[in-house]
C-alpha positions as CSV (number, residue, x, y, z in Angstrom):
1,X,-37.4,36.3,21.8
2,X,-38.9,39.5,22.3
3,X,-38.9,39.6,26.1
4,X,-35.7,38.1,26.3
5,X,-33.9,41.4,24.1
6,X,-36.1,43.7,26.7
7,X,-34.8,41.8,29.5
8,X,-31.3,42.3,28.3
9,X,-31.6,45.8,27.3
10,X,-33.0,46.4,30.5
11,X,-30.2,45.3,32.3
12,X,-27.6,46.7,30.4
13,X,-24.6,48.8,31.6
14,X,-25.3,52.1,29.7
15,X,-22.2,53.9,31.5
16,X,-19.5,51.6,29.0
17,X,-21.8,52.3,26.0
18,X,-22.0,56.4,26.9
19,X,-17.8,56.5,27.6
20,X,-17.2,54.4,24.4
21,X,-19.1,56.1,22.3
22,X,-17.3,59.7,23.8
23,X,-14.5,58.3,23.2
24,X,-15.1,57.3,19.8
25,X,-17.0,60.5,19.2
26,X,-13.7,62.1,20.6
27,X,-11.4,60.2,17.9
28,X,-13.7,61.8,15.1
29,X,-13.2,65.5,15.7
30,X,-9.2,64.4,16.6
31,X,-8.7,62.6,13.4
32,X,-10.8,65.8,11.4
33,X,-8.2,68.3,13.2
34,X,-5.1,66.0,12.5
35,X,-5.8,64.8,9.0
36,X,-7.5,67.2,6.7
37,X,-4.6,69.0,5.4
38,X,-3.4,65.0,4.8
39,X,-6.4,64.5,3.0
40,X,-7.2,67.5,1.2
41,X,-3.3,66.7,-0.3
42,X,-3.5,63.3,-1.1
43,X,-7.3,62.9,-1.6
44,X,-8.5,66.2,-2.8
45,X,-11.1,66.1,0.5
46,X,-10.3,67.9,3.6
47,X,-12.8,65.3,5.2
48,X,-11.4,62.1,3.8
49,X,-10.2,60.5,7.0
50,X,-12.8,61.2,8.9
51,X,-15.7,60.3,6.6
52,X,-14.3,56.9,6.1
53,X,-13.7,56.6,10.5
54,X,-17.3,58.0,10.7
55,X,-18.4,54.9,8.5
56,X,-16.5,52.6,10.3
57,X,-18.0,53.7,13.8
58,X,-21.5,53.4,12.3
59,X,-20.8,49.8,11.6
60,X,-18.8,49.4,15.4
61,X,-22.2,51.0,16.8
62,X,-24.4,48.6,15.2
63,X,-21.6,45.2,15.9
64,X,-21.8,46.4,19.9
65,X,-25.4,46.0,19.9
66,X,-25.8,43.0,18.6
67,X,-22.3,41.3,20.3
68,X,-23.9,43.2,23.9
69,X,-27.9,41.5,23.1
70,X,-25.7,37.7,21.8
71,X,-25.2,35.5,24.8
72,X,-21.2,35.1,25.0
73,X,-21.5,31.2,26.2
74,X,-21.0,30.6,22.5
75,X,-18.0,32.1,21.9
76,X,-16.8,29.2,23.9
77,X,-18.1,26.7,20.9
78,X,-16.9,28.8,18.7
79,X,-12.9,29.0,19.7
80,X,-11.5,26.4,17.7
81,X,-13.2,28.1,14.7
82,X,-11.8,31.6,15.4
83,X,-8.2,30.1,15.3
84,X,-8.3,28.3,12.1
85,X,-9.8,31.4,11.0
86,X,-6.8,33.3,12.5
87,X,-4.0,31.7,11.2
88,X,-5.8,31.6,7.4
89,X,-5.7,35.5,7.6
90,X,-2.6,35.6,8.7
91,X,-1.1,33.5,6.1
92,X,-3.4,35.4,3.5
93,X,-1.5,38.7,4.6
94,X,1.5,37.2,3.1
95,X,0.3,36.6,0.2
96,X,1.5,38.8,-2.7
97,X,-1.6,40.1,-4.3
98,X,-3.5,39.6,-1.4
99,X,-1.9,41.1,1.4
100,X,-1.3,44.7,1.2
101,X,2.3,46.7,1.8
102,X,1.9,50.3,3.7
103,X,4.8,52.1,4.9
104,X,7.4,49.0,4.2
105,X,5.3,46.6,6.2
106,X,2.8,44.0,4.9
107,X,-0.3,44.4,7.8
108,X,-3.3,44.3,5.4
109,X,-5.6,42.2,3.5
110,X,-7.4,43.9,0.4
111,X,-10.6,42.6,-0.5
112,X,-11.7,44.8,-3.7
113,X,-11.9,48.4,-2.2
114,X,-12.5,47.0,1.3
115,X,-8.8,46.5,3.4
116,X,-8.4,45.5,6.7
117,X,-5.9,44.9,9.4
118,X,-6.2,40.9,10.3
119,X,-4.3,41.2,13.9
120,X,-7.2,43.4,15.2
121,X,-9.5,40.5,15.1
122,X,-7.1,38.1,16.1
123,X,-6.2,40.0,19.2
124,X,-9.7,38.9,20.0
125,X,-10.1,35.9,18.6
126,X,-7.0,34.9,20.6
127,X,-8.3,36.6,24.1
128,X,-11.8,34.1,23.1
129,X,-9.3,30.9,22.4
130,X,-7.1,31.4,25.8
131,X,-10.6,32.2,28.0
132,X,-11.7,28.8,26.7
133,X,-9.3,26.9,26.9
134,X,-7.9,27.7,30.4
135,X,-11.1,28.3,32.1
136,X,-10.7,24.3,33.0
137,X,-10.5,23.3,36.4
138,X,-7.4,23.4,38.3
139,X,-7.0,19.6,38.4
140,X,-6.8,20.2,34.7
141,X,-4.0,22.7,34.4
142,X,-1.8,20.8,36.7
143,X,-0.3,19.3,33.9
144,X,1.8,21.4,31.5
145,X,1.2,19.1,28.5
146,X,-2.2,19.4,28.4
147,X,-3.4,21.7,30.7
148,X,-1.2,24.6,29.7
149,X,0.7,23.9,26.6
150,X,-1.8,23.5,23.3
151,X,-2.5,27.1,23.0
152,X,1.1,28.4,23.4
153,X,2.2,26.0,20.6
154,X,-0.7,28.0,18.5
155,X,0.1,31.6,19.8
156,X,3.7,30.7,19.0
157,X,2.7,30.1,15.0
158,X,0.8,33.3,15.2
159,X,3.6,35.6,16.7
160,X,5.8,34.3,13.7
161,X,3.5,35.2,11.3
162,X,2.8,38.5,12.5
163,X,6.4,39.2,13.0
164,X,6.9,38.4,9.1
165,X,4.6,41.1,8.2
166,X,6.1,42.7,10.1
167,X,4.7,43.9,13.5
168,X,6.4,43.8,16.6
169,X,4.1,45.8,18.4
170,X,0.9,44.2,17.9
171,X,2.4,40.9,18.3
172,X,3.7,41.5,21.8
173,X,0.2,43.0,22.4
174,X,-1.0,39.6,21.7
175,X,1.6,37.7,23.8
176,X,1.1,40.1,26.4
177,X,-2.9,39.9,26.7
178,X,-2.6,36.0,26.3
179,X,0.1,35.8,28.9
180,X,-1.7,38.1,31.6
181,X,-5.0,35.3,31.0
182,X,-2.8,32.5,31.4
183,X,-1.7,34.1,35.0
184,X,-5.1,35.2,36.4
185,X,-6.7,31.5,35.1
186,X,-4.9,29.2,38.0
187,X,-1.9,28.1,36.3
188,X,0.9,26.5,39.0
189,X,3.5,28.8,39.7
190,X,6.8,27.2,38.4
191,X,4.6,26.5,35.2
192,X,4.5,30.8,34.7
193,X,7.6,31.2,35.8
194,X,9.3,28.7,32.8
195,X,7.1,30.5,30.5
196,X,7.6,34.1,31.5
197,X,11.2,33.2,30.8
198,X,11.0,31.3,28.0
199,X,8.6,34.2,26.8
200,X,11.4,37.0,27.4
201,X,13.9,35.1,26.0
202,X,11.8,34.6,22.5
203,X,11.0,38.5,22.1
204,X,14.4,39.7,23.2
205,X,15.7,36.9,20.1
206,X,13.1,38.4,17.6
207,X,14.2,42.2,18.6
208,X,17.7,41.2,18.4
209,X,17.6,39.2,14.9
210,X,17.3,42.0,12.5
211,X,18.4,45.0,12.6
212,X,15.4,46.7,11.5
213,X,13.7,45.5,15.0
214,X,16.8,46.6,16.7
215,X,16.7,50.0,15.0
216,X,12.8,50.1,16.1
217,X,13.7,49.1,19.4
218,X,16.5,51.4,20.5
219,X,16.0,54.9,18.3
220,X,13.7,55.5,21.3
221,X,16.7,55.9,23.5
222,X,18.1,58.9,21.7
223,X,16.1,60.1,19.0
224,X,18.5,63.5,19.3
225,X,21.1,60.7,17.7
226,X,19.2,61.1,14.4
227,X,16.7,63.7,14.2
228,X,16.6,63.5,10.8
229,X,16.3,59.8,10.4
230,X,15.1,57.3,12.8
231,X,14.4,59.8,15.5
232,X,12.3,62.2,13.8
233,X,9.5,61.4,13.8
234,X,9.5,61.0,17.7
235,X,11.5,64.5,17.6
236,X,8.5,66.0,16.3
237,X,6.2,64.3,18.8
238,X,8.3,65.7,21.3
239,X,8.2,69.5,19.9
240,X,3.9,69.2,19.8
241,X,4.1,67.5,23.2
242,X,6.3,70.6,24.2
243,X,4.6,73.0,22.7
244,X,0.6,72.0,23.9
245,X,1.8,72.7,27.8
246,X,-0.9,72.6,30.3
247,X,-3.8,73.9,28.4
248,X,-3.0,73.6,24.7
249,X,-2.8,75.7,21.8
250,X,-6.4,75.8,20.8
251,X,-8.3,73.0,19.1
252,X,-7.5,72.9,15.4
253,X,-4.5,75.0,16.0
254,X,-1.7,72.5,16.0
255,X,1.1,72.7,13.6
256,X,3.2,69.6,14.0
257,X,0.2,67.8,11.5
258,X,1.0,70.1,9.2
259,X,3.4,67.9,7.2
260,X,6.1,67.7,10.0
261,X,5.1,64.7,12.6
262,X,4.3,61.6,10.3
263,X,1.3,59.6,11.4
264,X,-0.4,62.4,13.3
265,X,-3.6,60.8,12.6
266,X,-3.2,57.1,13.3
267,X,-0.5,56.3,16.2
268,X,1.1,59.5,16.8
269,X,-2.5,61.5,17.2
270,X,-2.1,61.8,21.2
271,X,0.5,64.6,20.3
272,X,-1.3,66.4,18.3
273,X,-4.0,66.3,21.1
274,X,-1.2,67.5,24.0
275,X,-0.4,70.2,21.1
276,X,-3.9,71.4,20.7
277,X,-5.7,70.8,24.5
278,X,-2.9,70.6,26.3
279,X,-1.8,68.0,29.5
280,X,-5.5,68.9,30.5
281,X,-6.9,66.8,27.3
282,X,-4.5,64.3,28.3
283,X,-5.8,63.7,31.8
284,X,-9.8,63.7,30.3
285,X,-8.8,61.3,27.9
286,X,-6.9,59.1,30.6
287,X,-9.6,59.3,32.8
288,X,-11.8,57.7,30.5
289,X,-9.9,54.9,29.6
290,X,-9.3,54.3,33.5
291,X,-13.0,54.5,33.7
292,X,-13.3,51.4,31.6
293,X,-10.9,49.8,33.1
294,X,-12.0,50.0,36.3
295,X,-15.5,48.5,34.9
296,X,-14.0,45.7,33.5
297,X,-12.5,44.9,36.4
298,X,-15.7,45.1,38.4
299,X,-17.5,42.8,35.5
300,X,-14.4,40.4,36.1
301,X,-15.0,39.6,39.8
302,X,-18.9,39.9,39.4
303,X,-18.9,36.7,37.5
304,X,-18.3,33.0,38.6
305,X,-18.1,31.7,35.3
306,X,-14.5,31.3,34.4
307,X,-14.8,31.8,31.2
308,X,-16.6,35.3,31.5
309,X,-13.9,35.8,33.6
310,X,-11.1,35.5,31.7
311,X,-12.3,36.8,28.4
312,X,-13.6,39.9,30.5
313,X,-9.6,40.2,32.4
314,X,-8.3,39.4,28.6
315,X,-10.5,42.3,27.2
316,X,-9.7,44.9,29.7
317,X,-6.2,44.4,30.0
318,X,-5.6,43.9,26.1
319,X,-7.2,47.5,25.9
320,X,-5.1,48.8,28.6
321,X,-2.1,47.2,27.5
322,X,-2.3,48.8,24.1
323,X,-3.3,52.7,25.3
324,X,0.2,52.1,27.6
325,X,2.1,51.4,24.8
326,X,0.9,54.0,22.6
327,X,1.4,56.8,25.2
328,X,4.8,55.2,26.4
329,X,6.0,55.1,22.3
330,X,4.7,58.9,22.0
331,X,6.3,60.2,25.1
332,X,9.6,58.2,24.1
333,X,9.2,55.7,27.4
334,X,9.1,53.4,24.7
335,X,9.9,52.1,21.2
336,X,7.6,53.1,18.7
337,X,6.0,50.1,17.3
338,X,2.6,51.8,15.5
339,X,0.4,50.6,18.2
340,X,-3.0,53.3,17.5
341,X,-4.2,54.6,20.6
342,X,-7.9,52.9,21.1
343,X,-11.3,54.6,19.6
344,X,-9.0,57.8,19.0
345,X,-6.4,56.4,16.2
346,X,-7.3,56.7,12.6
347,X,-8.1,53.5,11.3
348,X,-11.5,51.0,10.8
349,X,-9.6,47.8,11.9
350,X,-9.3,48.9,15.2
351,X,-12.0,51.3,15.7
352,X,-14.3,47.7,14.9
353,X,-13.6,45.5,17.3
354,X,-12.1,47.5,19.9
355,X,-16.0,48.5,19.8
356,X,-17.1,44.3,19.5
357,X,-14.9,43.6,22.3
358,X,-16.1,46.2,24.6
359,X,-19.8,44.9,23.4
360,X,-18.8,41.5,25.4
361,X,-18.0,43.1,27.9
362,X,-21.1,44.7,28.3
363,X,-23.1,41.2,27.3
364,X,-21.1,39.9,30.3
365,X,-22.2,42.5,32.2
366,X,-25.5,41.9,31.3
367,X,-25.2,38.9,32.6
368,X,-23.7,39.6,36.2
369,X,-27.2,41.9,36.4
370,X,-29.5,39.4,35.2
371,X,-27.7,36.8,37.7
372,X,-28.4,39.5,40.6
373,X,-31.5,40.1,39.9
């Protein structure tokens, strides 16, 4: 057993563990600057916030390892598992006593003094489930019945249920990341096409059915319309945007987080990062992200085992997916739907198994290496 951990360590990809961990490191000192006048107010500790994210990246540090050193093969046996398990926390959310209400939505389950955010794990969970099941052969997913249709009728119970919390964004993160594994695993043409529109036609109903999503949705346009209401708190992501230029006022010195932009420290902390380093933070940050990215993509095509495949693609796209539409809701290119940026945004949840999924990354990585060898 012994040998076998050396073996693995040895042929570990170091370069994702160094970039997570700067990113994450990164987040810390972002979430200090953006949230201790926040927590100092509410909590009577300027370092509130951040002592609790520094905990949670302890335990994310300590998940990696061990998801990086734990072969990923048995994720595979594990899938069926993972989406019982998914649609029991999802139905727990809903449950008064249970699930817990923040900011008029009902995201969170509250286990004694320990909460948590359930669609973080099931955005992997799901990624696991859709690698395994369409990793068949193509014969296989000729047929729409059973080749391609089981796991939709699943991911369809799950985007209702999220949507009752509720949380647009995070389930169109899900559809998205499932829909993008779907394409890249060798499903016939006309079959994607049905269910791309099909797919549209379902969001564009849920967005148009209340108008709370429609008000989510379209504020966006014109926050200008409503600065006071719906648009400000986009307003005042524009005015730290504006006021961070090229360079930034100086880290620490922004002024938006003092009590003007809500959510400075969770999904709206990328302006408060413009504010205080400027376009110039923007671009390191960006780089890094792409740098991930591009090593997922290299993991993807350095593996012939469909299933590594697609749960690497799902991975690296669900992460890229989800920095998009955080920057696009900040810089008003799109609605704002509380999507936290990933390994910067305040909150444990995330921070977790962002960190677990980049660790199977890596294990896959491992793999490729040991395979070359």
């Amino acid at each position: 057993m012994g040998k076998i951990i050396l073996n693995r360590l040895k042929h570990m990809d170091y370069s994702i563990i160094v970039v997570a961990c700067l990113l994450a490191g990164f987040g810390l000192l972002m979430i200090y600057s953006s949230s201790y006048v926040l927590g100092y107010l509410e909590y009577g500790s300027a370092n509130h916030f951040f002592i609790r994210q520094l905990q949670w990246f302890g335990l994310s540090v300590f998940l990696f390892i061990f998801v990086a050193l734990f072969p990923y093969k048995n994720y595979r046996k594990l899938a069926p598992m993972l989406v019982i398990f998914s649609i029991i926390l999802l139905i727990l959310v809903l449950v008064p006593g249970v699930g817990v209400v923040r900011n008029y939505s009902q995201r969170w389950v509250g286990i004694g003094p320990f909460t948590f955010q359930p669609t973080e794990i099931i955005k992997l969970f799901m990624i696991i489930y859709f690698a395994s099941f369409y990793s068949k052969s193509e014969e296989k997913l000729a047929s729409f019945k059973t080749g391609v249709l089981p796991p939709l009728i699943i991911l369809s119970v799950m985007f209702i249920l999220i949507l009752k919390q509720p949380d647009l964004g995070s389930a169109a993160l899900i559809l998205f990341a499932c829909g993008f594994i779907i394409v890249c695993s060798g499903v016939k043409g006309r079959h994607l096409l049905m269910l791309g529109s099909v797919g549209m036609a379902i969001i564009v109903y849920f967005i148009s059915s209340t108008s709370y999503r429609m008000e989510r949705v379209t504020s966006f346009m014109d926050p200008f319309a409503d600065p006071a209401g719906t648009g400000y708190q986009l307003v005042n992501g524009y005015i730290a945007i504006g006021t961070g230029g090229l360079w930034g006022s100086g880290l620490g010195n922004s002024v938006q987080k003092l009590g003007f932009l809500p959510e400075a420290h969770t999904d709206f902390i990328m302006a408060v990062i413009i504010e205080e380093l400027g376009i110039f933070g923007l671009i390191i940050l960006m780089g890094a992200y792409l740098f991930l990215m591009f090593r997922g993509v290299q993991i993807a095509k350095g593996t012939t085992d469909m299933f590594a495949k697609l749960l690497a693609i799902g991975i690296t796209f669900q992460m890229m997916t989800q920095v998009i539409i955080n920057l696009g809701a900040v810089s008003g290119l799109m609605p704002i739907t509380g999507v936290p940026l990933p390994l910067i945004s305040y909150g444990g949840s995330s921070m977790l198994f962002t960190m677990i999924s980049l660790g199977i990354l890596t294990n896959i990585s491992i793999k490729n290496q040991m395979s070359a060898a």
